[in-house]
VMD Tcl script that draws the C-alpha trace (Angstrom):
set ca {
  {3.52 24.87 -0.98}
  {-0.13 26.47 -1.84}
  {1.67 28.50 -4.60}
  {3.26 25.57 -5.99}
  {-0.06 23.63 -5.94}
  {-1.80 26.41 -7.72}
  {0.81 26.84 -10.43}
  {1.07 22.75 -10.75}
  {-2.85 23.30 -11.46}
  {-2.46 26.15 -13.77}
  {-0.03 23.58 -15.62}
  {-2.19 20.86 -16.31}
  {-5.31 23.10 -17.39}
  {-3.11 24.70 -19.76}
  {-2.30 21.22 -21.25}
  {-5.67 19.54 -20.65}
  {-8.30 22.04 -21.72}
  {-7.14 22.96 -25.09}
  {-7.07 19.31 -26.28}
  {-10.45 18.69 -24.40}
  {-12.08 21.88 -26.44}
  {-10.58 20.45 -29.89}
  {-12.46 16.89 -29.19}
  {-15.14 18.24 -27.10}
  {-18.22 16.44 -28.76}
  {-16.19 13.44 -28.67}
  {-15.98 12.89 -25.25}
  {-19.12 11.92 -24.22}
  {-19.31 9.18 -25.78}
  {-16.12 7.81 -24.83}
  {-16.91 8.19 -20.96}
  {-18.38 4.29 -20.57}
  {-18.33 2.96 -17.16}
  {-15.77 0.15 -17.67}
  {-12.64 1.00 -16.60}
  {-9.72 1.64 -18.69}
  {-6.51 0.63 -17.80}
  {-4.36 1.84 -21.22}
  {-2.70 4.82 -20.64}
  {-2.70 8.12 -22.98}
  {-0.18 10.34 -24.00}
  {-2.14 12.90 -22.09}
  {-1.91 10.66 -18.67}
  {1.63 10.42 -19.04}
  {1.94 13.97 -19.94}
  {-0.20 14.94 -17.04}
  {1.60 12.58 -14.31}
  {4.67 13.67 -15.38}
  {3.42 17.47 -14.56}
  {2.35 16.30 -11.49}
  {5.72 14.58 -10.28}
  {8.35 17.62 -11.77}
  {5.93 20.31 -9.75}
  {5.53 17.72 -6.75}
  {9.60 16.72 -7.05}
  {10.32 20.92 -7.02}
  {8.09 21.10 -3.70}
  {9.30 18.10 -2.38}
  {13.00 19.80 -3.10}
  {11.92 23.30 -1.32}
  {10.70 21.65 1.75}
  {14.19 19.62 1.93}
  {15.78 22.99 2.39}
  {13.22 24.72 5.46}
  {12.78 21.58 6.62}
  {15.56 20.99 9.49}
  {14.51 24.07 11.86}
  {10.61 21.91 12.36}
  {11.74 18.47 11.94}
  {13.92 19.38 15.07}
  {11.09 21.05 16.89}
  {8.60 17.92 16.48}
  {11.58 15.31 17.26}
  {12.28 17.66 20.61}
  {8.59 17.26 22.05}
  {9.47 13.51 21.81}
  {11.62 11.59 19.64}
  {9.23 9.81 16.20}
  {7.04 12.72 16.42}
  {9.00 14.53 13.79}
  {6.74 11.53 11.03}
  {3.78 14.46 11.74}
  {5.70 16.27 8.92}
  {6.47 13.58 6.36}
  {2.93 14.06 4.64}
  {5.05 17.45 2.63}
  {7.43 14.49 0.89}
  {3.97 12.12 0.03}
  {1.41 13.77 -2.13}
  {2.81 13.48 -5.49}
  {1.51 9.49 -5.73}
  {-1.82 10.10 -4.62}
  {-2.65 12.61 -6.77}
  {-1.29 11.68 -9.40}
  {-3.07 8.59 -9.04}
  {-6.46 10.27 -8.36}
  {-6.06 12.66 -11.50}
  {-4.78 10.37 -14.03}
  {-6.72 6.94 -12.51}
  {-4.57 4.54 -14.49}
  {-2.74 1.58 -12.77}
  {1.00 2.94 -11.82}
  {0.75 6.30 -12.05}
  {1.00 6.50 -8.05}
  {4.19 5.04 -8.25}
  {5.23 6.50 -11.25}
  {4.69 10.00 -10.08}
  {6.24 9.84 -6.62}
  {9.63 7.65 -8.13}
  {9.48 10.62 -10.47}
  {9.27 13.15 -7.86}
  {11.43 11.34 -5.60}
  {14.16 11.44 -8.67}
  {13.65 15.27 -9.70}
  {14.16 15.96 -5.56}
  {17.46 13.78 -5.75}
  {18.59 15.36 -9.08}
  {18.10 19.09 -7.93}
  {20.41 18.23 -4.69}
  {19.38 17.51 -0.99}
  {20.88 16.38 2.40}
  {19.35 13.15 2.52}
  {20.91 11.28 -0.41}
  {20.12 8.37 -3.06}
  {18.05 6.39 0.27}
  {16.59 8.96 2.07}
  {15.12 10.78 -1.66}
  {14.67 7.83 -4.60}
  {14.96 4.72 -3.09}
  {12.25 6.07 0.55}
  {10.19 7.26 -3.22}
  {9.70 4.39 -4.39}
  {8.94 2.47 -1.53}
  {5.99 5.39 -0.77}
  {5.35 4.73 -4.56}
  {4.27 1.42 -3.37}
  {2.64 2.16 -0.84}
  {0.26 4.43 -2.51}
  {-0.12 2.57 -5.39}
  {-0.82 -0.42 -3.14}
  {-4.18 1.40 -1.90}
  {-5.83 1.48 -5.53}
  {-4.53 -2.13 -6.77}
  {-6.31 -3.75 -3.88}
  {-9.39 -2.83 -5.19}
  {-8.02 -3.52 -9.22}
  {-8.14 0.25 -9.83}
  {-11.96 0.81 -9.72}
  {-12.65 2.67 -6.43}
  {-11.22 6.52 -6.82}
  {-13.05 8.31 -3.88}
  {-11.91 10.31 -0.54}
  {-11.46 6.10 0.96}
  {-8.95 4.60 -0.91}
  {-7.25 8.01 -1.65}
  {-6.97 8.52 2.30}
  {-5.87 5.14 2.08}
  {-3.22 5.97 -0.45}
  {-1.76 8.11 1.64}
  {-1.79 6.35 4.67}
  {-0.08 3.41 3.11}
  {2.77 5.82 1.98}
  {3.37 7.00 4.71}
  {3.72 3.81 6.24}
  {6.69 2.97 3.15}
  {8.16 6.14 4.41}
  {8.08 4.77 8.02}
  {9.48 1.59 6.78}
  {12.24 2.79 5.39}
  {13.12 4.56 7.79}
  {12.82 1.92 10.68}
  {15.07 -0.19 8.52}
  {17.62 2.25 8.34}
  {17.89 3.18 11.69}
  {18.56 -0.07 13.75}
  {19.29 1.73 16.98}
  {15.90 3.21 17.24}
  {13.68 2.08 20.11}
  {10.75 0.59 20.33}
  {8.86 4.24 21.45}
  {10.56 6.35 18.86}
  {9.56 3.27 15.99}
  {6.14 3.60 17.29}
  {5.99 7.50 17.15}
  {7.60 7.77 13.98}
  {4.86 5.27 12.35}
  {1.61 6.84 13.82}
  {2.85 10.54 12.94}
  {3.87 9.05 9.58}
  {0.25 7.55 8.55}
  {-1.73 10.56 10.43}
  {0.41 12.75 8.15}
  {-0.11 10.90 5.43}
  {-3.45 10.65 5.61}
  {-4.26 14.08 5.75}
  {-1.63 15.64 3.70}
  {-1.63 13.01 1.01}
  {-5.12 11.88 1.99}
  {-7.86 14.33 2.38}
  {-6.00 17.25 0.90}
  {-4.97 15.57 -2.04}
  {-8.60 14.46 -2.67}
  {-10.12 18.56 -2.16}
  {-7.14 19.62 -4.21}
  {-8.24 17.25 -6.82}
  {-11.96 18.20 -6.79}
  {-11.51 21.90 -6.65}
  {-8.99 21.45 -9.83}
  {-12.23 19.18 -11.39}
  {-14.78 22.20 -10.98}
  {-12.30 24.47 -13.47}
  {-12.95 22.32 -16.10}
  {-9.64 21.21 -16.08}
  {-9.48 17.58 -16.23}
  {-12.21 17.21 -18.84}
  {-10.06 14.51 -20.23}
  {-10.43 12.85 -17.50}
  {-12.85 10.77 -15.39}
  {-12.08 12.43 -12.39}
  {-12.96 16.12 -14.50}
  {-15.98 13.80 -16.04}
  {-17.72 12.22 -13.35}
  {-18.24 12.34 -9.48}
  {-16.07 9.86 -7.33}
  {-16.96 6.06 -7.86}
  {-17.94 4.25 -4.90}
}
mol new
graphics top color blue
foreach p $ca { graphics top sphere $p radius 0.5 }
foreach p [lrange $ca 0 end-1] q [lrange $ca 1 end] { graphics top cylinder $p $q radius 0.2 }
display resetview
């Protein structure tokens, strides 16, 4: 997964930084403290990025994924949610990156799609339609406060609140589940969330900043708003 993230990054500086240097005294002056909400070619560029590489990892952890899902249901059954955060990112960062209302649901339906497309176990449910319901949830954490708060909160937040789609889905899929494993399944689902989708997200996010490779963005721009 590291690799991936590192070649994801490598991606998006390759496409960001050349357009950045071509405008560079320009940008400056554009950076005003009201939010934007109109997206660029280069945010939908750069979310899509984000969802292919996230949809490809999402897609190599459906194929090592049985031998540990296994393992954590064994200890006790809903502990196996510990290991959702790998199938959760792609909103979040996307979101953080690119801070334009959608993109965290754009990126993970995206990703969720590309997963789907490139073949799995878990079919249509279990790959788009679970996606877009975590693209909710995700995007659900930045709406609430109309897109202006992009810090390690509401991005731990984002993450949380997919993984609680992810639980969702899943609870309403599997009637027969009882009350213990529902309960399991939802904490190891948010605690997952939260720090796969959550706090790494956010790091991954500022150490791709300090390259210089999201000058065209306010999250390459600025420090987080609070």
């Amino acid at each position: 997964m590291a690799t991936n993230m590192c070649i994801m990054c490598v991606h998006i500086s390759m496409y960001v930084r050349p357009a950045y240097e071509q405008k560079k005294g320009t940008f400056m002056t554009e950076a005003v403290a009201k939010a934007n909400y109109k997206w660029r070619v280069v945010d939908i560029v750069v979310a899509a990025i984000i969802a292919v590489a996230s949809g490809v990892i999402f897609w190599g952890w459906d194929i090592v994924c049985s031998a540990p899902l296994a393992l954590f249901e064994g200890v006790t059954p809903g502990f196996e949610g510990l290991l959702n955060g790998f199938w959760l990112f792609a909103g979040p960062l996307a979101a953080i990156i690119v801070r334009k209302p959608g993109a965290a649901l754009f990126a993970e339906t995206l990703a969720a799609f590309l997963e789907l497309t490139l073949g799995n176990q878990w079919g249509v449910g279990g790959s788009l339609i679970v996606g877009i319901i975590q693209g909710l949830g995700a995007e659900i954490a930045f709406a609430v406060f109309a897109w202006k708060k992009w810090n390690i909160g509401t991005t731990i937040l984002s993450g949380a609140l997919a993984g609680v789609g992810c639980w969702a889905y899943y609870w309403a899929t599997n009637p027969g589940w009882n009350g213990l494993r529902v309960t399991w399944y939802l904490v190891g689902s948010i605690i997952s969330g939260v720090v796969i989708a959550g706090v790494v997200v956010w790091y991954l996010s500022r150490a791709l900043a300090a390259t210089g490779a999201l000058e065209r963005f306010e999250s390459g721009r600025s420090k987080a708003r609070v």
